[in-house]
Backbone and ligand atoms as CSV (ligand in chain L), in Angstrom:
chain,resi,resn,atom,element,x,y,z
A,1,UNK,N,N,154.287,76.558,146.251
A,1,UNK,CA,C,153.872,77.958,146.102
A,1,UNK,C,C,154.819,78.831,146.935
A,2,UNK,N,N,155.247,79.548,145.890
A,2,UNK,CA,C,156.196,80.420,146.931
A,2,UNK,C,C,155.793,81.374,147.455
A,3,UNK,N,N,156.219,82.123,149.027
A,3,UNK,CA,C,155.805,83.781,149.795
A,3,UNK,C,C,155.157,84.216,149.356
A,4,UNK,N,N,156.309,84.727,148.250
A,4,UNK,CA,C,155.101,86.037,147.407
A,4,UNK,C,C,153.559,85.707,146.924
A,5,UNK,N,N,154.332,84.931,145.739
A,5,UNK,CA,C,152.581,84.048,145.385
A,5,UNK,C,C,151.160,83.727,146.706
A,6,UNK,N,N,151.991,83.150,147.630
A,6,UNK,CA,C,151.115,83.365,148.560
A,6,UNK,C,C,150.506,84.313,149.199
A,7,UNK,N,N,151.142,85.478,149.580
A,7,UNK,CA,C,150.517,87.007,149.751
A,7,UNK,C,C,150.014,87.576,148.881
A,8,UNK,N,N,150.110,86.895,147.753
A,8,UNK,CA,C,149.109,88.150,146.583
A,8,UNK,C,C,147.618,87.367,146.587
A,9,UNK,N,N,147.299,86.019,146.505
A,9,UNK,CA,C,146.667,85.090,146.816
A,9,UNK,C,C,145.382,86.040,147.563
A,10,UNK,N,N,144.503,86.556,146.627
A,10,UNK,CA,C,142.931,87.002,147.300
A,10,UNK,C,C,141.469,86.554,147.559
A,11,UNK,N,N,140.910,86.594,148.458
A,11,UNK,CA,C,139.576,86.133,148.389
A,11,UNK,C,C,138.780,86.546,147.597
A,12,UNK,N,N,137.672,85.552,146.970
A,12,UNK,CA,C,136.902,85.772,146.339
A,12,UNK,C,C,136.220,87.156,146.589
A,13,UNK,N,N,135.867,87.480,147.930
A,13,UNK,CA,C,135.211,88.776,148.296
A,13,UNK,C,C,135.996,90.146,147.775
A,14,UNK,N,N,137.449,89.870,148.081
A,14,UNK,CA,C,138.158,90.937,147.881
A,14,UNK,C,C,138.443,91.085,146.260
A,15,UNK,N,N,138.175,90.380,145.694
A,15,UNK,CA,C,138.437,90.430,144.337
A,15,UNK,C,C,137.316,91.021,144.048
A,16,UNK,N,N,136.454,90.688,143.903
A,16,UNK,CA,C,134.974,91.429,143.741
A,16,UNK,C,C,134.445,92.525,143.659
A,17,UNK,N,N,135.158,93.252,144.840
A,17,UNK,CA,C,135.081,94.401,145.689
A,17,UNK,C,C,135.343,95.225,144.656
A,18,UNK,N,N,136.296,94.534,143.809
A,18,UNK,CA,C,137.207,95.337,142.408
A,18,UNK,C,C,136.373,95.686,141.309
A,19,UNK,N,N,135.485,94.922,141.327
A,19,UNK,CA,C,134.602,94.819,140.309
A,19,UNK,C,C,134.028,96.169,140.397
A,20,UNK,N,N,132.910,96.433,138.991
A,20,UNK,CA,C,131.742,97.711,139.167
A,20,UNK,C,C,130.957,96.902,138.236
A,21,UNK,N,N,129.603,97.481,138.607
A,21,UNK,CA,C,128.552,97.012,138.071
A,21,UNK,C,C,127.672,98.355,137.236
A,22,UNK,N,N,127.280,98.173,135.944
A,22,UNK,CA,C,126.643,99.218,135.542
A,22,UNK,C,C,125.245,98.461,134.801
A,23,UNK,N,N,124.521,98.836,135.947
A,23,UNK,CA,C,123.667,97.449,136.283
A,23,UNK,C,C,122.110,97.891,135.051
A,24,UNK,N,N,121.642,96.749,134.009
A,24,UNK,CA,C,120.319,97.798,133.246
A,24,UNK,C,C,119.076,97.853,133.950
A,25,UNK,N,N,118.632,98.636,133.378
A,25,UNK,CA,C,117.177,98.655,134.076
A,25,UNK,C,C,116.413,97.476,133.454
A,26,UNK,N,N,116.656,96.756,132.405
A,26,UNK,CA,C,115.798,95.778,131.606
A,26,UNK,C,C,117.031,94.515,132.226
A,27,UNK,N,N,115.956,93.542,132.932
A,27,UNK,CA,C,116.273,92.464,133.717
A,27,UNK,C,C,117.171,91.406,132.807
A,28,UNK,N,N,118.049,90.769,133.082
A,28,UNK,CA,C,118.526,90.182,131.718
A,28,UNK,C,C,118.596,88.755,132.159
A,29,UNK,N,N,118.123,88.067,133.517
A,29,UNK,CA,C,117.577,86.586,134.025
A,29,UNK,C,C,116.164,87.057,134.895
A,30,UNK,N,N,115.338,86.382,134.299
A,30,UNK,CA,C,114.024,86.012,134.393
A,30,UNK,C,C,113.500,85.282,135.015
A,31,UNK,N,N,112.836,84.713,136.416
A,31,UNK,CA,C,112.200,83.330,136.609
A,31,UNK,C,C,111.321,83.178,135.799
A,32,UNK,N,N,110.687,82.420,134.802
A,32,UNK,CA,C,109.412,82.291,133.774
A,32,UNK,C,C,108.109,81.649,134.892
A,33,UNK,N,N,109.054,80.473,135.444
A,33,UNK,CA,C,108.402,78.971,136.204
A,33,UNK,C,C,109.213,78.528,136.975
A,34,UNK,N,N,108.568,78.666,138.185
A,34,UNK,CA,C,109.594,78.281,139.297
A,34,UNK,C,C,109.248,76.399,139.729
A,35,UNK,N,N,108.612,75.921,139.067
A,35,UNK,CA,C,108.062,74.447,139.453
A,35,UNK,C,C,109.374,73.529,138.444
A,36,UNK,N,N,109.690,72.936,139.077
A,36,UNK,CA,C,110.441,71.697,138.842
A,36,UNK,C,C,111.703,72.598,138.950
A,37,UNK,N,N,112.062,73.823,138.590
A,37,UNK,CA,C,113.715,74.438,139.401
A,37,UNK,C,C,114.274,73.408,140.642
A,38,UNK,N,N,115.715,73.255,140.418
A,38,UNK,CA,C,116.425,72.716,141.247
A,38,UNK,C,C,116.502,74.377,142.377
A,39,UNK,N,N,115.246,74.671,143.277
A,39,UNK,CA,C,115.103,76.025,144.224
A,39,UNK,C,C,116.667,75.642,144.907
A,40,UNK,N,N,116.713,74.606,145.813
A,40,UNK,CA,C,117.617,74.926,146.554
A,40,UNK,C,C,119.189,74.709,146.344
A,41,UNK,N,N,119.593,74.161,144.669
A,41,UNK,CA,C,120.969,74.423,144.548
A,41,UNK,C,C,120.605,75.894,143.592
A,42,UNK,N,N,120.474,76.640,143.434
A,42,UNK,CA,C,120.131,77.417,142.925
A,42,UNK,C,C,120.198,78.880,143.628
A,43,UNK,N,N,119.966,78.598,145.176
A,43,UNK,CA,C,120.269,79.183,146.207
A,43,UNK,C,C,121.331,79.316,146.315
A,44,UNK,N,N,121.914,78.042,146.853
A,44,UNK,CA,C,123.173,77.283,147.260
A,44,UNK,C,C,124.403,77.975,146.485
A,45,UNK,N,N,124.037,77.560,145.160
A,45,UNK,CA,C,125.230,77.472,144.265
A,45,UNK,C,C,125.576,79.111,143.991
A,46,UNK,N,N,124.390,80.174,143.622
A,46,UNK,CA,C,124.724,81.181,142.930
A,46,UNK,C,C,125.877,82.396,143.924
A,47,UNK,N,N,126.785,82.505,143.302
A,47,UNK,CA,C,127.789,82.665,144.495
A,47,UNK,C,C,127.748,83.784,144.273
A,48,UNK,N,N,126.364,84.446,143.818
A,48,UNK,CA,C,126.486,86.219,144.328
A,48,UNK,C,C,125.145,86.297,145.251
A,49,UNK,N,N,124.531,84.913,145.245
A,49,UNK,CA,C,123.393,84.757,146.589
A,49,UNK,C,C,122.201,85.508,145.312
A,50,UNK,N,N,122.191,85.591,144.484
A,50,UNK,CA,C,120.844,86.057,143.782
A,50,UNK,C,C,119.622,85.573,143.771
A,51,UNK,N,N,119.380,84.263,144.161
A,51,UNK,CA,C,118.365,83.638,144.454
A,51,UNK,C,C,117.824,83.501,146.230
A,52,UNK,N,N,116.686,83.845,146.586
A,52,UNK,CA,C,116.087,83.620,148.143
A,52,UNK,C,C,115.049,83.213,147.773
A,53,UNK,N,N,114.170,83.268,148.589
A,53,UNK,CA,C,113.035,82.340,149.082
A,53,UNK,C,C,111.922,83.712,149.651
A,54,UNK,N,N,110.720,83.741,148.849
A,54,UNK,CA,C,109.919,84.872,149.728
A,54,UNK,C,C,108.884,83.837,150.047
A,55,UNK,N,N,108.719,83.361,151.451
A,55,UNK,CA,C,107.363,82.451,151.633
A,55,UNK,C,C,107.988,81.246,150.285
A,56,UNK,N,N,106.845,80.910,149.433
A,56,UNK,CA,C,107.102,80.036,148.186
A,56,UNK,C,C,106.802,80.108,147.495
A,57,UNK,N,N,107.736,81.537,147.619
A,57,UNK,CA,C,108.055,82.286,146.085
A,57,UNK,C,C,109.413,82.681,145.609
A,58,UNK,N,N,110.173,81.978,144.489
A,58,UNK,CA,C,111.467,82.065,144.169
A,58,UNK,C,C,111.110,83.563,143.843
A,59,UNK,N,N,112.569,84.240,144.555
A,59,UNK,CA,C,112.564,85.555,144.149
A,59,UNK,C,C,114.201,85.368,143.212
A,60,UNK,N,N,114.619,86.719,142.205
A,60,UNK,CA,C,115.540,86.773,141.879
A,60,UNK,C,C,115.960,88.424,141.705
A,61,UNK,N,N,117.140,88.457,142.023
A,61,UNK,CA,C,117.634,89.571,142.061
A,61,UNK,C,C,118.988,89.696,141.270
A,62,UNK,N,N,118.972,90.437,139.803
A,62,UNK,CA,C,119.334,90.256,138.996
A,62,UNK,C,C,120.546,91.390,138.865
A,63,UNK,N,N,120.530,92.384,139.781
A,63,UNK,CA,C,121.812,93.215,140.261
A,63,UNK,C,C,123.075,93.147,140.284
A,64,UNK,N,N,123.286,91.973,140.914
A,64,UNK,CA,C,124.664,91.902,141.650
A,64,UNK,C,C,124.892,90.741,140.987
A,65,UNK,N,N,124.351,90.349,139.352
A,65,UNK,CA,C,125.101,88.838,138.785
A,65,UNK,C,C,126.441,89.430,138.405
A,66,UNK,N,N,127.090,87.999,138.412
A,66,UNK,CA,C,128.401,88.325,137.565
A,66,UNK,C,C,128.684,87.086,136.703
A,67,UNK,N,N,127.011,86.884,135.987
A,67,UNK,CA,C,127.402,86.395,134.586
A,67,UNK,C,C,127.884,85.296,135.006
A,68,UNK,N,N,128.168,83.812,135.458
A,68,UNK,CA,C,128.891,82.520,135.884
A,68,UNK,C,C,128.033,81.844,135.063
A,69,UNK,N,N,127.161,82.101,134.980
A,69,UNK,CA,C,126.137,80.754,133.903
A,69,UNK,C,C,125.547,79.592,134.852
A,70,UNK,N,N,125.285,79.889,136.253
A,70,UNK,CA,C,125.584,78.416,137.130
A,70,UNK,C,C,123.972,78.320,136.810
A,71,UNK,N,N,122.976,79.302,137.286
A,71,UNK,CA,C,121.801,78.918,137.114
A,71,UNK,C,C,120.691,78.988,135.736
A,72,UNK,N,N,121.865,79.368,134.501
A,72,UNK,CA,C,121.572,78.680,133.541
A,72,UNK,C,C,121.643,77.515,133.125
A,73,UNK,N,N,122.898,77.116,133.761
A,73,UNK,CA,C,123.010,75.350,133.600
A,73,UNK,C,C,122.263,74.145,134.521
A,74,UNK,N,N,121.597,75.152,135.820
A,74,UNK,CA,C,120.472,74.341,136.687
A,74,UNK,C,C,119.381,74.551,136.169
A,75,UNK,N,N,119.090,75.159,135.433
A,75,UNK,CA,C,117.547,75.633,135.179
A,75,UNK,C,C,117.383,74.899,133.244
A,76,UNK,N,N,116.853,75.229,132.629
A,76,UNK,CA,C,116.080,75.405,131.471
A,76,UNK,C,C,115.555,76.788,130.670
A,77,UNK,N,N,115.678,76.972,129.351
A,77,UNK,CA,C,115.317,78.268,128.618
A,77,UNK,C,C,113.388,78.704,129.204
A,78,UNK,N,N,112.556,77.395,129.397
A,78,UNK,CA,C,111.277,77.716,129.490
A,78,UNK,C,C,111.384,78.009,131.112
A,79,UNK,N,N,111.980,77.643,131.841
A,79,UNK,CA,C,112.122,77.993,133.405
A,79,UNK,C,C,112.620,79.072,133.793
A,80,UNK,N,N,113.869,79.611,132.991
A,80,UNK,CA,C,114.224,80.654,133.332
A,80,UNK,C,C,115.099,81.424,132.052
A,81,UNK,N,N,114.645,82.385,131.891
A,81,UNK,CA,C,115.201,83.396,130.628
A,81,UNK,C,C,116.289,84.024,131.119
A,82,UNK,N,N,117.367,83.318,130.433
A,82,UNK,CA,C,118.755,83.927,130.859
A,82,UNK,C,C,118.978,84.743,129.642
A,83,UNK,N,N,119.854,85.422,129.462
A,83,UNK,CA,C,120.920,86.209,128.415
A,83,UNK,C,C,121.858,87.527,129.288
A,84,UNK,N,N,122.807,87.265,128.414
A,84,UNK,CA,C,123.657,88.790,128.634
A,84,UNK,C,C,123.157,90.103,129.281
A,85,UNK,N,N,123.196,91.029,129.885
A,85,UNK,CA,C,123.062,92.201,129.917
A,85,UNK,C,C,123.685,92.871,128.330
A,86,UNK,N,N,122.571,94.169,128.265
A,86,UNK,CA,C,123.204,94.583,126.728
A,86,UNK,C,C,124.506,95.320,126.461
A,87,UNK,N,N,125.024,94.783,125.816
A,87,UNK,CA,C,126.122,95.390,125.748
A,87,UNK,C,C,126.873,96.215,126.417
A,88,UNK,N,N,127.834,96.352,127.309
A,88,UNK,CA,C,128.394,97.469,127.973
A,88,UNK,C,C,127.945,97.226,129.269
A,89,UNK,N,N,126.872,96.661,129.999
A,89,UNK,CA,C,126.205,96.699,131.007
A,89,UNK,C,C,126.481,95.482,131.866
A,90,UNK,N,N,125.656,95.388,133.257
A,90,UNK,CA,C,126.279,94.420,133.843
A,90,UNK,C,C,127.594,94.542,134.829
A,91,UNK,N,N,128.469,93.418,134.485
A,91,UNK,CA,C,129.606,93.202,135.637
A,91,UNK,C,C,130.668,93.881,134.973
A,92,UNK,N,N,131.669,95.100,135.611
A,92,UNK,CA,C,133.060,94.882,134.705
A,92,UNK,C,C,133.813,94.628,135.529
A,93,UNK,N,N,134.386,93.797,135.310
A,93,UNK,CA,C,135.317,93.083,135.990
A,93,UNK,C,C,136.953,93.810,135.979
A,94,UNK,N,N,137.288,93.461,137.261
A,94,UNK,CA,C,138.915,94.619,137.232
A,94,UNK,C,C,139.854,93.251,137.450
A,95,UNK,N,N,140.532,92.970,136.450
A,95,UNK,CA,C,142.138,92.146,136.549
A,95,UNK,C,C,143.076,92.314,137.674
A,96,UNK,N,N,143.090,94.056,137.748
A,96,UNK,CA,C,144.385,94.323,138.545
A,96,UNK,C,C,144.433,94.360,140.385
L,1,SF4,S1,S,124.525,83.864,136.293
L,1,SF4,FE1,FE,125.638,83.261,138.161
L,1,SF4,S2,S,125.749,85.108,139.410
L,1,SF4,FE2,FE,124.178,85.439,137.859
L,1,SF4,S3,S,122.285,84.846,138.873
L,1,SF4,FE3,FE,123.011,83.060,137.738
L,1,SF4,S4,S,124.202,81.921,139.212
L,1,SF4,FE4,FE,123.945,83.951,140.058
């Protein structure tokens, strides 16, 4: 890897930062059933932290996704109602 390549080289945070969110008011991941959820990779894994713990009660905070699919692929359709934000809404993501 050469210099340059290496100085352009950004953290996940700082890339992010780039991002905007035009976030809907209609929730677009759902907990349905929080029993048999893998709770704590679910925590773990969602790397915008959308999942906590109130007492023992999975909370979700559906704001700040950026769409990765991770806790659609830990969970189940009857456990948790994932889909898109509608059209236009959600994460936009900046390239530059
Ligand atoms: S789709 Fe990704 S960012 Fe959004 S809540 Fe699930 S794990 Fe977190």
């Amino acid at each position: 890897m050469s210099q340059q390549s290496r100085l352009k080289q950004l953290k996940l945070e700082e890339l992010l930062q780039r991002d905007v969110w035009d976030v809907d008011e209609d929730r677009h991941i759902e907990v349905l059933n929080q029993e048999g959820l893998p709770i704590k990779a679910l925590i773990i894994l969602c790397p915008m932290g959308c999942y906590s713990m109130a007492g023992d009660k999975l909370l979700m905070s559906y704001e700040g996704c950026v769409e990765c699919g991770t806790c659609r692929v830990l969970s189940s359709p009857d456990k948790i109602r994932w889909s898109y934000p509608r059209s236009g809404r959600g994460i936009q993501y900046r390239y530059t």
